[in-house]
C-alpha positions in Angstrom: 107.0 162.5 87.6 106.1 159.6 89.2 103.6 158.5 92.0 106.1 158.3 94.8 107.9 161.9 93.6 104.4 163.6 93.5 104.3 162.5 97.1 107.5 163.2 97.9 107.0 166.7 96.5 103.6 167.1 98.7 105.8 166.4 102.1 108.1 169.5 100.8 104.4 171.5 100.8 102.9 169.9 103.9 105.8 169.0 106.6 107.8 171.2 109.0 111.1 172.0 108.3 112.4 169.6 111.0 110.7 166.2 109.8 112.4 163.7 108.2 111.6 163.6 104.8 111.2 160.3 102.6 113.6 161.7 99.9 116.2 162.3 102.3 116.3 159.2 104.0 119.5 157.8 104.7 118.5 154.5 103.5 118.8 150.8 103.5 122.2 148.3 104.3 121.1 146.9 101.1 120.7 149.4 98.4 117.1 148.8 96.3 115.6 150.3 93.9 113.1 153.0 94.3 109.4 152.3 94.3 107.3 154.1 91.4 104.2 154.5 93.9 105.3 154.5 97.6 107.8 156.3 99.2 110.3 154.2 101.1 108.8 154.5 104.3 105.6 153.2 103.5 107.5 150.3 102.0 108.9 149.7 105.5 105.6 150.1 106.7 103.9 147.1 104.2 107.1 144.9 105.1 106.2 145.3 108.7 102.3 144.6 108.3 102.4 141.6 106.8 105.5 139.6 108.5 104.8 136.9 110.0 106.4 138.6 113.6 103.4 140.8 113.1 101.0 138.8 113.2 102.1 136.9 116.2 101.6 139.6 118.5 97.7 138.7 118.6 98.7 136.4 120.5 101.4 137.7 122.8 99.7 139.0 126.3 99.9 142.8 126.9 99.4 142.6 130.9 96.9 140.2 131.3 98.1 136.5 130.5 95.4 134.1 128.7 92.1 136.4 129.5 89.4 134.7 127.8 87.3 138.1 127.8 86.8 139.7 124.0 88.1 143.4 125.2 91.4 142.7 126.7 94.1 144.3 124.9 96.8 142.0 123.6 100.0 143.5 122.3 98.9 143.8 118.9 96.1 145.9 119.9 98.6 148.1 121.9 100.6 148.4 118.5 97.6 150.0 116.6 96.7 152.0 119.6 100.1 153.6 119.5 100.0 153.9 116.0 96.8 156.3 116.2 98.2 158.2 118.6 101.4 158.8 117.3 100.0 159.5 113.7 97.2 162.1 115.7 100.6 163.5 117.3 102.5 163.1 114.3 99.8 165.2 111.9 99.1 167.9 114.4 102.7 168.6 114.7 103.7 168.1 111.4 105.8 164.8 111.0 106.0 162.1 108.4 102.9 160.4 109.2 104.0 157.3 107.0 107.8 157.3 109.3 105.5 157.6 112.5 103.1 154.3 111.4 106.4 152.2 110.1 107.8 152.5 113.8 104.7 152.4 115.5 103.6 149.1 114.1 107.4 147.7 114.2 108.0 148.7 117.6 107.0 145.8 119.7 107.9 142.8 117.4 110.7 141.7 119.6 108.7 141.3 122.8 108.6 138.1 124.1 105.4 136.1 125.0 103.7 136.8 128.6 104.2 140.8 128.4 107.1 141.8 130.7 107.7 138.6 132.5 108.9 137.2 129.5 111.4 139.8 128.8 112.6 139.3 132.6 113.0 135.6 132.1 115.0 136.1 129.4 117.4 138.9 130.3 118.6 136.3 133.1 119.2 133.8 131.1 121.1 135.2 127.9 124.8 136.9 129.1 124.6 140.1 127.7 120.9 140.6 128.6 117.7 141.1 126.4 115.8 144.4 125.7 112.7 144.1 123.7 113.8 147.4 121.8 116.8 145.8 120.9 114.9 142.4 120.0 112.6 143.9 117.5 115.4 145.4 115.7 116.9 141.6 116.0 113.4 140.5 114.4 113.7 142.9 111.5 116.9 143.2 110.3 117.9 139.2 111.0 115.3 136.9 112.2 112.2 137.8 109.5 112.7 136.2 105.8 114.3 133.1 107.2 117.3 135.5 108.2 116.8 137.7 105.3 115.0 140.4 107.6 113.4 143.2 105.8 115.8 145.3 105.2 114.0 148.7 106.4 115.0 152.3 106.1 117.5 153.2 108.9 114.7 156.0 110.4 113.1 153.3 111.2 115.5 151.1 112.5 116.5 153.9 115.0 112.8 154.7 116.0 111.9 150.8 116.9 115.1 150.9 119.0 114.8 154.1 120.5 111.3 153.4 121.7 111.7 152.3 125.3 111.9 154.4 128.3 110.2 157.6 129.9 113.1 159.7 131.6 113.7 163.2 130.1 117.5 162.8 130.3 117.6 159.3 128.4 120.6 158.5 126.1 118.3 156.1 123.9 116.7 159.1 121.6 116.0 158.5 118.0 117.6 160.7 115.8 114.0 162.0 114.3 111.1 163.4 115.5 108.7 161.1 114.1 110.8 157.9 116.3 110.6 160.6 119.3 106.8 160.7 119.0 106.4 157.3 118.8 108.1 156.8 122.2 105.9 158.9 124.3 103.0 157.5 122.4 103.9 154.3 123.6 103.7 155.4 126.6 100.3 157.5 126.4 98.6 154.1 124.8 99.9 151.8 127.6 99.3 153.6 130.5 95.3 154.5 129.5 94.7 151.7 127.8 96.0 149.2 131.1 94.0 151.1 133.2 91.0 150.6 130.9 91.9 147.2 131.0 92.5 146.9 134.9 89.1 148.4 135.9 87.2 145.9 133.2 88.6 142.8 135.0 87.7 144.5 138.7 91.4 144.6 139.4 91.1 148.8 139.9 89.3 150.6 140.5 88.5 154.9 139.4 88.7 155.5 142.9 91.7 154.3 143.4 94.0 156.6 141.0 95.8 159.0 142.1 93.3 162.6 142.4 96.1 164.6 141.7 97.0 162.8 138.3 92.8 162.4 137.5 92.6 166.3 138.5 95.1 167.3 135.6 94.5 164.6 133.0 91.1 163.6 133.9 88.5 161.2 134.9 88.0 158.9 131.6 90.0 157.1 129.2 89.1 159.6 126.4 89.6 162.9 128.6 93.4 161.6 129.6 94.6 161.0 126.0 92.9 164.0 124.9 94.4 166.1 127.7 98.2 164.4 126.8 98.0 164.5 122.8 96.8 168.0 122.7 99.6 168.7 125.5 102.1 167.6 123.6 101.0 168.7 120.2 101.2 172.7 121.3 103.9 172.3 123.4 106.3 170.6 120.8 105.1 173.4 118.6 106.5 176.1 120.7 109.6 174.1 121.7 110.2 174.1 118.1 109.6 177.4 116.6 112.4 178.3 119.8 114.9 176.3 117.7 114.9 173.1 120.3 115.0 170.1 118.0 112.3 167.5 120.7 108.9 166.3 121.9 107.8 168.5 124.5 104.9 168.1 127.7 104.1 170.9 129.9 105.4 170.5 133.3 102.0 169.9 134.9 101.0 167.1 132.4 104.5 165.7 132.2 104.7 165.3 135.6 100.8 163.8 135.8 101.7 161.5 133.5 104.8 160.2 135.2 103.2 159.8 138.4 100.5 157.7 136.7 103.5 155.6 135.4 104.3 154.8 138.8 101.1 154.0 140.2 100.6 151.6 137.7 104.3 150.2 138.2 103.9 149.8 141.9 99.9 148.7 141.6 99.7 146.6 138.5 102.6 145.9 136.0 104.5 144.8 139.9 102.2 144.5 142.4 100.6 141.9 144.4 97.7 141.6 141.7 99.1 139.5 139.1 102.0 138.0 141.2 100.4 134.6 141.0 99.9 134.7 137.5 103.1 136.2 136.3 105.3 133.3 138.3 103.1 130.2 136.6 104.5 132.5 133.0 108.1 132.3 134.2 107.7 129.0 135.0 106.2 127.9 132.1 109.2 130.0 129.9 112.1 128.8 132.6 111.4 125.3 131.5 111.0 125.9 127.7 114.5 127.8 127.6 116.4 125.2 129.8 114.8 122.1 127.5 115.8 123.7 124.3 119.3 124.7 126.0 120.0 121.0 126.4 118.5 119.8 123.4 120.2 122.3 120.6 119.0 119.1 117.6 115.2 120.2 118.7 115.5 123.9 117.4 113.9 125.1 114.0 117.0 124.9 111.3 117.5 128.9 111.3 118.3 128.4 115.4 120.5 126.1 114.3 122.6 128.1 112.2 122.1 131.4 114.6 123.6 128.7 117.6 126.7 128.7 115.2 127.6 132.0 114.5 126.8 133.2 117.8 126.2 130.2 120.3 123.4 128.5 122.1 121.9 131.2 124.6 121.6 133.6 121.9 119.8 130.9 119.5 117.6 129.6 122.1 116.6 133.5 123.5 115.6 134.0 119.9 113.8 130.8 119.3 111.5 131.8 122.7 111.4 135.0 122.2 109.9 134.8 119.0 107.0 132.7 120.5 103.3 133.5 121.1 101.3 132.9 124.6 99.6 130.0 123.2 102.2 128.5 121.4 104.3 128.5 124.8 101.8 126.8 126.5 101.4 124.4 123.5 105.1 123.8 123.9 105.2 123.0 127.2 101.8 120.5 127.5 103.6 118.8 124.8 107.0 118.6 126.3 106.4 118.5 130.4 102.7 117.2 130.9 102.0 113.6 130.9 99.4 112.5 127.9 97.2 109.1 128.3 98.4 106.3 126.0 95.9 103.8 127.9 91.9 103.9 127.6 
């Protein structure tokens, strides 16, 4: 018996009935052979960590576009935050804690650069729209590798696209637990961490959220993730030992926590606050995605073949999409904004 088996054996010994188990994953598009030490999706995780998509997202803006402060959150600190969360969620429940980290950390590689703005830019411009969700799986299964992708399990596939969204009655549910986790934790990480993030740049104020949603989740950052993964932890529990295969909130938090949503919707991620900021980013990406449209011989050779099999908009969407704050703003000094050539 092998390294990987032995583990495999100890998720028999240590998981509920209902996680998904790494020896019954329904595996790859392209068959591989088995690892000797790690089960397959800890493989997915690695592959995740270290591509270069990964990476980028130190770079990509979470709310706050080019703060120069040290404890802003970018989008690749909201990918770890989730990560903890979920896993926390993941282990007091019972999940695959390795399923949970693969699609936590590959959730987000499909955002575009300048948080949302980005992803609103774009969905204008290409024909058949753009999710982020759908984007990351784009990112993994065809863009990393030089087109190879990384050819991940499909649990994990379905979790990254399954990720978006808050409603109760939503259609887009992964098929596993561990991806269903992942989606509220996304949404437990964003919402505490952008308020965090609002009140250090004097944007919000404490005072100012709503007392209802403070009274039930609480005052502080830590007290309102406590409050939500302990919620969900015993209440998934009991929703499963009633034979209800889901992620479960208690009313009164559930309904705290979607109210929070909104306030933060109508206040921050849309209001007035950022407005200024969030039109120079679609200006910036506007230009960027029109300059490549006309000039198809400028895009990176993998664009160019993309543009073939399935035209222009869908090459140049992938070519911006792929891009980093900084490296759009690179782009466009370099294209758009005059240089001096005399001294």
């Amino acid at each position: 018996m092998n390294v990987r088996e032995k583990m495999e054996g100890f998720e028999r010994l240590t998981l509920i009935k209902q996680a998904q188990f790494s020896s019954e994953t329904l595996g790859r598009k392209n068959n591989e052979e088995k690892d000797s030490m790690r089960t397959c999706f800890m493989i997915d995780r690695d592959r995740i960590l270290h591509c270069k998509s990964f990476r980028r997202l130190k770079h990509k803006t979470q709310v706050y576009i080019k703060t120069f402060g040290d404890h802003y959150r970018t989008r690749l600190t909201h990918t770890l935050e989730v990560s903890q969360v979920a896993r926390t969620i993941g282990i007091g429940i019972g999940l695959n804690e390795q399923l949970i980290e693969a699609i936590s950390l590959g959730h987000d590689l499909g955002h575009a650069a300048f948080a949302h703005n980005g992803e609103e830019v774009l969905n204008k411009f290409l024909d058949e729209g753009f999710r982020h969700n759908e984007q990351s799986v784009r990112v993994v299964e065809k863009l990393e590798k030089n087109g190879r992708g990384l050819n991940l399990s499909e649990e994990v596939i379905d979790g990254i696209l399954n990720h978006s969204g808050l409603s109760k009655n939503s259609k887009n549910k992964a098929k596993t637990l561990e991806g269903r986790v992942v989606k509220v934790s996304d949404k437990i990480a964003y919402l505490n961490h952008d308020i965090d993030d609002s009140i250090r740049a004097g944007l919000l104020s404490e005072e100012e959220l709503p007392k209802e949603v403070i009274k039930v989740l609480g005052k502080t950052h830590s007290q309102r993730i406590d409050t939500l993964v302990k919620d969900v932890i015993i209440n998934t529990t009991e929703t499963l030992n009633n034979g209800v295969f889901d992620i479960a909130f208690s009313e009164e938090v559930w309904e705290a926590m979607t109210e929070l949503r909104r306030f933060m919707f109508k206040n921050v991620y849309l209001g007035d606050i950022l407005k200024i900021e969030r039109n120079k980013a679609k200006f910036v990406l506007e230009n960027l995605i029109n300059y490549f449209y006309t000039h198809e011989n400028e895009l990176p050779g993998i664009y160019k073949e993309i543009a073939k099999e399935e035209g222009l908009k869908r090459a140049v969407s992938d070519y911006i999409s792929g891009m980093s704050d900084d490296y759009c703003l690179n782009m466009f000094n370099t294209l758009f904004v005059p240089k001096m050539v005399i001294y």
